[in-house]
Structures are given as structure tokens and as C-alpha cells.
C-alpha positions as CSV (number, residue, x, y, z in Angstrom):
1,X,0.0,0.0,0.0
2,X,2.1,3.2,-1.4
3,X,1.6,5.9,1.3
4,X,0.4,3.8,4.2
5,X,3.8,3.7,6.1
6,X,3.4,7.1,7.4
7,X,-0.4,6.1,8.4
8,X,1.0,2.8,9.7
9,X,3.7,4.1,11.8
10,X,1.1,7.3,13.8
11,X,-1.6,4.2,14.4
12,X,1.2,2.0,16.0
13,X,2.7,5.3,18.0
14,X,-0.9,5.6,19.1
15,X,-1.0,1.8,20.7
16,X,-3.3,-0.1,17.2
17,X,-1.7,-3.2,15.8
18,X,-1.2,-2.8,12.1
19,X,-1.6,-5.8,9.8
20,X,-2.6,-5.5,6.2
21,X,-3.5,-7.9,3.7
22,X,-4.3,-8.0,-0.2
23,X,-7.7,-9.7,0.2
24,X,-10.4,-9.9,2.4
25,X,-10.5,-13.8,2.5
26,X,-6.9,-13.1,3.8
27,X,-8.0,-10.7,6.5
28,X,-10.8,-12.9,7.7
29,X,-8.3,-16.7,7.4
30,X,-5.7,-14.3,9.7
31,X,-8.3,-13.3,12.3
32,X,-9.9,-16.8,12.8
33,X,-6.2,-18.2,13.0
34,X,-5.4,-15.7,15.6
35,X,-8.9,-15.8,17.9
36,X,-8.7,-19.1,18.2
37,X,-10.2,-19.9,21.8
38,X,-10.7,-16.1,22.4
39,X,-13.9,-14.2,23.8
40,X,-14.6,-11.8,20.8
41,X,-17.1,-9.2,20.9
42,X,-18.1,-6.8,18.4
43,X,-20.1,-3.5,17.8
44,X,-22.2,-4.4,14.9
45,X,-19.7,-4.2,12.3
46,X,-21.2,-4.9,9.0
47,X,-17.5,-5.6,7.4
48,X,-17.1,-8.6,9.7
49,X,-20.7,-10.1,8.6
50,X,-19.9,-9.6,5.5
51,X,-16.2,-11.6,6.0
52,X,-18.2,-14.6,7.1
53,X,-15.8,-14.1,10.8
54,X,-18.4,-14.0,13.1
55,X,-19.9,-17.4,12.0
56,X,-16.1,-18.6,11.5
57,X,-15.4,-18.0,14.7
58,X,-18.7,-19.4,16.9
59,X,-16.9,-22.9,16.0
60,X,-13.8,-22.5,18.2
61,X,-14.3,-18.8,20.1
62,X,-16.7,-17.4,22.2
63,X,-18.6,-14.7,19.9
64,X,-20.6,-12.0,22.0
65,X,-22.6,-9.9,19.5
66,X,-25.8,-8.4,19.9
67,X,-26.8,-10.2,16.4
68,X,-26.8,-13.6,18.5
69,X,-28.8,-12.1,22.0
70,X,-26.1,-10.5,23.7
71,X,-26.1,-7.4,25.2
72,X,-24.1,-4.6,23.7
73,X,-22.3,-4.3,27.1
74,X,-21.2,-8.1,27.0
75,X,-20.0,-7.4,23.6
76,X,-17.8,-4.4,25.1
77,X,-16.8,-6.1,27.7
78,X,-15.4,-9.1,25.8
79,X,-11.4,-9.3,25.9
80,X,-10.9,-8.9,22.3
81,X,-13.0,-6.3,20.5
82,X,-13.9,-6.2,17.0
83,X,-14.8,-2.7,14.5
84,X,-14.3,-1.6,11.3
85,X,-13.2,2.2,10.7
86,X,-15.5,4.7,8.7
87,X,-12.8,6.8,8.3
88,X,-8.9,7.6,9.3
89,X,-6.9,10.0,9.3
90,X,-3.2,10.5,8.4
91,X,-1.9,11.6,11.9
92,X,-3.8,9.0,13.7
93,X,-4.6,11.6,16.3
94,X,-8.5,11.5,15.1
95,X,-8.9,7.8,15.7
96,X,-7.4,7.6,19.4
97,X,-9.4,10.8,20.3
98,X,-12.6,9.5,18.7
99,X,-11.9,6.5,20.7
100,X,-11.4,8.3,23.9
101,X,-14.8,10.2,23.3
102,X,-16.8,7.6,22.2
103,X,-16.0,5.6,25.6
104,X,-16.4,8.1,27.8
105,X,-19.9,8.8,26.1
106,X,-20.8,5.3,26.3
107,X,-19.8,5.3,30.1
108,X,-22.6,3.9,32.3
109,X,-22.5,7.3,34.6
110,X,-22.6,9.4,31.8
111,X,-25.8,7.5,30.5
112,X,-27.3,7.8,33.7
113,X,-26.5,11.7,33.8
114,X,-28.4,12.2,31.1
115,X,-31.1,9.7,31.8
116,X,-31.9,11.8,35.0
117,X,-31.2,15.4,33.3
118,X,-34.1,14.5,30.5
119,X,-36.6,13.2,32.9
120,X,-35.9,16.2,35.2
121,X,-36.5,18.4,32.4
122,X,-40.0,16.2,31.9
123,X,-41.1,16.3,35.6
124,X,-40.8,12.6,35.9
125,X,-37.6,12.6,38.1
């Protein structure tokens, strides 16, 4: 990939493994090989249906996905968590802050912040 290096070396100085492959059938045989045994859970990523993983793996992982019944907390809280990125950018900086955000956001005492600032605003708290 002409160009990637720079991208590759700011994702790895930001803490993300970097492995890339030609094909998705590569991606997918590399990720089954190297889950093997793991608890995996994942956000809802429609590239992962679409690599057949998820069903790859339910024969020798433990898959937690909302798409089988889990919760999306079990999912989060699995060991090994799986996503796809909508979009990167160069430095790197825009995916470890997003990350940052979006977990704070998703924290259970921000949720319930906000849970009891709407129903105060509604009378019903």
C-alpha cells in the first residue's frame, strides 16, 4: 500500500496493531487463526458479517454480539473487541481521540447523567 507507512507508523505510536493484507479472505483466514479460543465481541460491524468471521469464529471462540442475543455491554466487555473504521486520518490523532470520546460517552455514569437530566427536564424525576 504506497503511502500507508506514514499512516502505519502514527496508528502503531498511538498503541493499534497494524496488519494488512491483499484480500479480504486473507483478513478474515488471519483473524480466525489468531482468535482461536478467544472471547470476541463486536459493535455491529457490517464488514465482519460480510467476511463470514463471526460465524467462523462461533466454531472454536466465544462470539458475544448483539446479532446472537447479547447485550451490547457483554459485547464491550469481551477481551478482544472487534470494528471496522468509517474513516482515518493521516496523523492517527483523530482515531485515538474518537476512541477516547466515544467511551467516555458510552460510560454507564454518563448515560445515567443524562437519563436523569431529560426526565428532570420532563417532571418525571
Amino acid at each position: 500500500m504506497p503511502g500507508f507507512e506514514k499512516v502505519r507508523k502514527n496508528l502503531e505510536a498511538h498503541g493499534f496493531d497494524v496488519t494488512c493484507f491483499d484480500t479480504a479472505a486473507e483478513a478474515a483466514d488471519y483473524l480466525d487463526r489468531r482468535l482461536d479460543g478467544k472471547t470476541v465481541g463486536h459493535g455491529g460491524s457490517i464488514t465482519l458479517k460480510e467476511l463470514g468471521l463471526l460465524e467462523r469464529l462461533q466454531s472454536h471462540a466465544v462470539v458475544r454480539s448483539h446479532w446472537l442475543g447479547d447485550s451490547f455491554a457483554d459485547a464491550a466487555a469481551a477481551p478482544v473487541y472487534l470494528t471496522s473504521v468509517n474513516a482515518l486520518a493521516e496523523t492517527g490523532d483523530w482515531a485515538k481521540n474518537r476512541r477516547r470520546e466515544h467511551g467516555a460517552a458510552a460510560a454507564w455514569s454518563a448515560r445515567a447523567d443524562e437519563v436523569t437530566r431529560i426526565l428532570g427536564t420532563t417532571g418525571l424525576y
